[in-house]
NULUM-586243 format. One record per atom (N, C-alpha, C): x, y, z; residue in one letter; atom name. Coordinates in Angstrom, 3 decimals. Layout:
((X,Y,Z),"A","CA")
...
end
This chain:
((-31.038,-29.617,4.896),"X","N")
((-31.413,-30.671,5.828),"X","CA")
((-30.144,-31.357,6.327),"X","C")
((-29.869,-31.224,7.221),"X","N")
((-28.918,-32.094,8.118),"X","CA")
((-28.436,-33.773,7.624),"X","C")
((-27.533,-34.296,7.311),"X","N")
((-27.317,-35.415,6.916),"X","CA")
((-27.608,-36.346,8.325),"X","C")
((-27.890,-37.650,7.618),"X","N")
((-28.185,-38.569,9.156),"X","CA")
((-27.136,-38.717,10.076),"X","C")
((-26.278,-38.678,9.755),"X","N")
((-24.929,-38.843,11.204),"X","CA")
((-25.083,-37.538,11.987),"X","C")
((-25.352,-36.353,11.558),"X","N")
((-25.277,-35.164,12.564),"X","CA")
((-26.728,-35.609,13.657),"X","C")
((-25.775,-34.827,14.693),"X","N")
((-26.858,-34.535,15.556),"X","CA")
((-27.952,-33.383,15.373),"X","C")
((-29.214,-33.836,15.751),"X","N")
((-30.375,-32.580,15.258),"X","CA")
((-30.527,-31.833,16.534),"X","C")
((-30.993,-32.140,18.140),"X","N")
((-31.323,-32.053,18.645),"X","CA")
((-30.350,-31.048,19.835),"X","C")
((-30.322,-30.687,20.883),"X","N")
((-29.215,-29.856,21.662),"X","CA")
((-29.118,-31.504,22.748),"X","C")
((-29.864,-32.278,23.153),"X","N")
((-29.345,-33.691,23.419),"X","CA")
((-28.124,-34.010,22.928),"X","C")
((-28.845,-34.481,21.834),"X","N")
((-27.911,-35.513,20.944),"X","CA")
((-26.530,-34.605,20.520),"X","C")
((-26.296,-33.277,20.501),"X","N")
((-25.261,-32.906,20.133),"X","CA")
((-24.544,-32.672,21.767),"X","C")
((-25.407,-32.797,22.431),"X","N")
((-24.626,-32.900,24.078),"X","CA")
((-23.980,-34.073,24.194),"X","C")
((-24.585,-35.110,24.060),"X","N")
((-24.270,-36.493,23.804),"X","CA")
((-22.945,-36.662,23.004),"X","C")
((-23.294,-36.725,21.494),"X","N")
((-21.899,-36.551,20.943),"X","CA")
((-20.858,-35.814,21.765),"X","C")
((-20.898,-34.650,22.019),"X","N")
((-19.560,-33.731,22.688),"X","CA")
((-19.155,-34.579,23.764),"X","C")
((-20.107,-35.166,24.417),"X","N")
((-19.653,-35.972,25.638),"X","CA")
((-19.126,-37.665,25.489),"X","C")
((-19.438,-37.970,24.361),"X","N")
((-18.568,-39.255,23.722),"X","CA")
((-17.218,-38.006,22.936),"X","C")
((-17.516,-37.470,22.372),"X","N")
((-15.612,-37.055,21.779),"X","CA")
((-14.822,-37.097,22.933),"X","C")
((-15.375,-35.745,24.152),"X","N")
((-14.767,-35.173,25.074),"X","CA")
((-14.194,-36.885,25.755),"X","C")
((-14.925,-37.693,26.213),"X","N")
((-13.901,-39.058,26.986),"X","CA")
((-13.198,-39.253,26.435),"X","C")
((-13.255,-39.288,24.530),"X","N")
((-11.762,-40.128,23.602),"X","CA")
((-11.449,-39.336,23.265),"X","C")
((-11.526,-38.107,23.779),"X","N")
((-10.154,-37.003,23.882),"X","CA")
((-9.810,-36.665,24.692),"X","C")
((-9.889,-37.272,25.829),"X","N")
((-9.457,-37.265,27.302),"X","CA")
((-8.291,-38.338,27.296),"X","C")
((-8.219,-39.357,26.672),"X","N")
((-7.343,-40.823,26.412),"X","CA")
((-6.376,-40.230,25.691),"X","C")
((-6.132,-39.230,24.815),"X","N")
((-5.388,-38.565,24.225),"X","CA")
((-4.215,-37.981,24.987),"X","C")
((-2.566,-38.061,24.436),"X","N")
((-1.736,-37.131,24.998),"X","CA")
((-2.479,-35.681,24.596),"X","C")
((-1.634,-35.040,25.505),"X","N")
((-2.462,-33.265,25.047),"X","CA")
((-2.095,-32.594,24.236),"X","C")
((-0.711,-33.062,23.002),"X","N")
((-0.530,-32.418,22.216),"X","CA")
((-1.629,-32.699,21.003),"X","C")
((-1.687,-34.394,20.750),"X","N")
((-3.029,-34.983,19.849),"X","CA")
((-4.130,-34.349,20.218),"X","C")
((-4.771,-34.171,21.201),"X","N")
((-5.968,-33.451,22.283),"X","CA")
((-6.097,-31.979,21.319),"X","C")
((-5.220,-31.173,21.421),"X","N")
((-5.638,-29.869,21.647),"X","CA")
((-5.238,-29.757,19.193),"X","C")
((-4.397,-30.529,19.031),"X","N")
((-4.611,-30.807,17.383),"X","CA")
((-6.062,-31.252,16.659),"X","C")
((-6.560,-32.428,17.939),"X","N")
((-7.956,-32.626,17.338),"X","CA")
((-8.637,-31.298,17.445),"X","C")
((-9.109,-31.056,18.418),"X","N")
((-9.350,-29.513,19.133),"X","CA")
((-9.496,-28.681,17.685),"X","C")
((-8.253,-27.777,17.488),"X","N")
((-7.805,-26.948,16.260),"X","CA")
((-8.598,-27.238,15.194),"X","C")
((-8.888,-28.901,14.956),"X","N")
((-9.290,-29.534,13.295),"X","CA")
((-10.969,-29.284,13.522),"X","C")
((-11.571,-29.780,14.940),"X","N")
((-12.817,-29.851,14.881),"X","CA")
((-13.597,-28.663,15.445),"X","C")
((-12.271,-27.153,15.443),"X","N")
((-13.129,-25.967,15.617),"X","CA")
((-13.313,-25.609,14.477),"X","C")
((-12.022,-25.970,13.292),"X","N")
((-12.460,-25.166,12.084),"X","CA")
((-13.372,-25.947,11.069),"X","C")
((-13.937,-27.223,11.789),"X","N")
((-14.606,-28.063,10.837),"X","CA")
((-15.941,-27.652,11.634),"X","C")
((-16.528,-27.514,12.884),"X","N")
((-17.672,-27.471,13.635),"X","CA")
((-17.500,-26.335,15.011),"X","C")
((-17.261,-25.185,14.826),"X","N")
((-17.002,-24.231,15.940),"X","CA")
((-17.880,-24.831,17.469),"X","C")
((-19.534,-25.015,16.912),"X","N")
((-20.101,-25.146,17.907),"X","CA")
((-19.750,-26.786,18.917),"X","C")
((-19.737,-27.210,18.171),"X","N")
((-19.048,-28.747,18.139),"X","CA")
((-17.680,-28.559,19.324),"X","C")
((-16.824,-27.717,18.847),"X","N")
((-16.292,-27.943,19.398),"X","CA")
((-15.845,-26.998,21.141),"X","C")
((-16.378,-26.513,20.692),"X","N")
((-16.931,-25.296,21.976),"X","CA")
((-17.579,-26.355,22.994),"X","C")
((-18.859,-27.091,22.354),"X","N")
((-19.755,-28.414,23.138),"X","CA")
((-18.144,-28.973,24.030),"X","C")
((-17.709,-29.763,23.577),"X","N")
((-16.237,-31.133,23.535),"X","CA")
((-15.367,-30.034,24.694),"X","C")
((-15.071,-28.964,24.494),"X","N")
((-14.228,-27.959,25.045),"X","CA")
((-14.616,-28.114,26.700),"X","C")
((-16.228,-27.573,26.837),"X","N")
((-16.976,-27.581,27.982),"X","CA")
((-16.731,-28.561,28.525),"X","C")
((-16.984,-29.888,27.806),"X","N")
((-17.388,-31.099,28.225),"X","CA")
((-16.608,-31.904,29.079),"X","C")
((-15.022,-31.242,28.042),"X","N")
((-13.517,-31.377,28.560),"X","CA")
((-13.288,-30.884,30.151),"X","C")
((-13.570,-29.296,30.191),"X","N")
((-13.335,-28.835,30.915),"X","CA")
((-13.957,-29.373,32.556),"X","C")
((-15.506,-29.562,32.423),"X","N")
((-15.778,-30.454,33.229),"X","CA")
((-15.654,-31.393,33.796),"X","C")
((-14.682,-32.646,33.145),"X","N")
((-14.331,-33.546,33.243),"X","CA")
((-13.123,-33.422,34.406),"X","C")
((-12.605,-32.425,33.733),"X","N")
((-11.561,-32.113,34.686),"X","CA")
((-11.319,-31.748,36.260),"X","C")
((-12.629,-30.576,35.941),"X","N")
((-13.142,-30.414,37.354),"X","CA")
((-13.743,-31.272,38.310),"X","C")
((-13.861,-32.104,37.362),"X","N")
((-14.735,-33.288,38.270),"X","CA")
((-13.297,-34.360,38.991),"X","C")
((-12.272,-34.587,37.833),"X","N")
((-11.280,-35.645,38.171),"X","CA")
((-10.981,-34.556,39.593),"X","C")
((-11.024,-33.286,39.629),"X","N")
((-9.751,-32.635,40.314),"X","CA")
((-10.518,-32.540,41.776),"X","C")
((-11.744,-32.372,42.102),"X","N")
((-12.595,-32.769,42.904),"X","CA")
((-12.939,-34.349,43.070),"X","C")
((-12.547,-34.588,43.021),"X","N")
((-12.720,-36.313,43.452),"X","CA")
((-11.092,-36.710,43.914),"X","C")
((-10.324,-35.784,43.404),"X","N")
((-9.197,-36.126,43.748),"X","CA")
((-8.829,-35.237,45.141),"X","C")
((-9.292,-34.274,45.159),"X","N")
((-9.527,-33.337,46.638),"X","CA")
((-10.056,-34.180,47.694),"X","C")
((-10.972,-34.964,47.547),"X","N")
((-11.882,-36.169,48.341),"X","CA")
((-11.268,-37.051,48.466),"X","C")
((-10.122,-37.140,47.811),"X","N")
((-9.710,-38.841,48.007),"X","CA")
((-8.533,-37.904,48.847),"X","C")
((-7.840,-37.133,48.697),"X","N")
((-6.942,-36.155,49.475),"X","CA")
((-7.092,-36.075,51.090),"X","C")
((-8.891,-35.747,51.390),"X","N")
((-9.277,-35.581,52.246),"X","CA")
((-9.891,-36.780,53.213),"X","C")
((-9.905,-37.912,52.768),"X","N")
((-10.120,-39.035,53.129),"X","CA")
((-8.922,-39.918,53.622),"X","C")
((-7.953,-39.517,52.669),"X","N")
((-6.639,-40.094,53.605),"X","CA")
((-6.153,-39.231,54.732),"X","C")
((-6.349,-38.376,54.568),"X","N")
((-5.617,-37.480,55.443),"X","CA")
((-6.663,-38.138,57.395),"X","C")
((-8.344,-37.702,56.887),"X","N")
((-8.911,-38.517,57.712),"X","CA")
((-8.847,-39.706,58.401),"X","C")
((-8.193,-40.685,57.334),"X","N")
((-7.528,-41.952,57.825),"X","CA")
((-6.501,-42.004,58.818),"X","C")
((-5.587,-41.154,58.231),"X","N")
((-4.416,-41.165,58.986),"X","CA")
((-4.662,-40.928,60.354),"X","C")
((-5.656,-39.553,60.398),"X","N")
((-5.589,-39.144,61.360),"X","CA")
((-6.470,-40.026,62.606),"X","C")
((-7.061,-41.215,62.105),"X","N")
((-7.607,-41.605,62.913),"X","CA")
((-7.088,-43.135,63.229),"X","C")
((-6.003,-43.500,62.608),"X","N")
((-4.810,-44.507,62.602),"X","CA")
((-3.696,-43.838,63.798),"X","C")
((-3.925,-42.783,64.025),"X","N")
((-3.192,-42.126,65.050),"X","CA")
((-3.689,-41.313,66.338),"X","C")
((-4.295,-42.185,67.265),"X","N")
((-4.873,-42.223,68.274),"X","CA")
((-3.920,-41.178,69.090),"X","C")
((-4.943,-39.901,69.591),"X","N")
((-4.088,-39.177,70.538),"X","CA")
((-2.761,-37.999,70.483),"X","C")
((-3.185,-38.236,68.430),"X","N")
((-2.415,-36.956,67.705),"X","CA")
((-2.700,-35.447,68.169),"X","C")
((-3.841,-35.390,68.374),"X","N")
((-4.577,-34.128,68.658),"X","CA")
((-4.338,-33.914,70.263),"X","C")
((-3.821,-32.302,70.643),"X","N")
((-4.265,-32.204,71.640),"X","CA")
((-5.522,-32.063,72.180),"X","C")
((-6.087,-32.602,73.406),"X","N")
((-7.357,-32.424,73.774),"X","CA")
((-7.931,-31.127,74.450),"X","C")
end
């Protein structure tokens, strides 16, 4: 039987991975990828969850950062009346 701190459910262990994965995002990446190492050989699936969770995160910062890329660039271009030939 599962002790009460584990997660039972594929939720709740989504959940957890997705609270580690943010406070291992705050992490330099050498601490990051050491926690990583400790909590594959303590919880493989665990950390496979945190890995994903990571990875997403990323994709998400790196796409939002494409948008904010593409929004200035939009700015500019419309701070500059008559850039474009017609």
């Amino acid at each position: 039987m599962p002790s009460s701190n584990q997660p039972t459910t594929v939720e709740e262990m989504l959940g957890q991975a997705t609270t580690i994965a943010q406070q291992a995002m705050g992490l330099p990446e050498g601490q990051r990828k050491s926690y990583l190492i400790t909590l594959r050989k303590e919880n493989p699936v665990m950390a496979d969850l945190v890995q994903s969770q990571l990875d997403d995160m990323r994709n998400q910062a790196r796409l939002q950062g494409g948008d904010m890329v593409m929004q200035q660039q939009q700015q500019a271009a419309q701070q500059q009346p008559g850039s474009l030939p017609q």
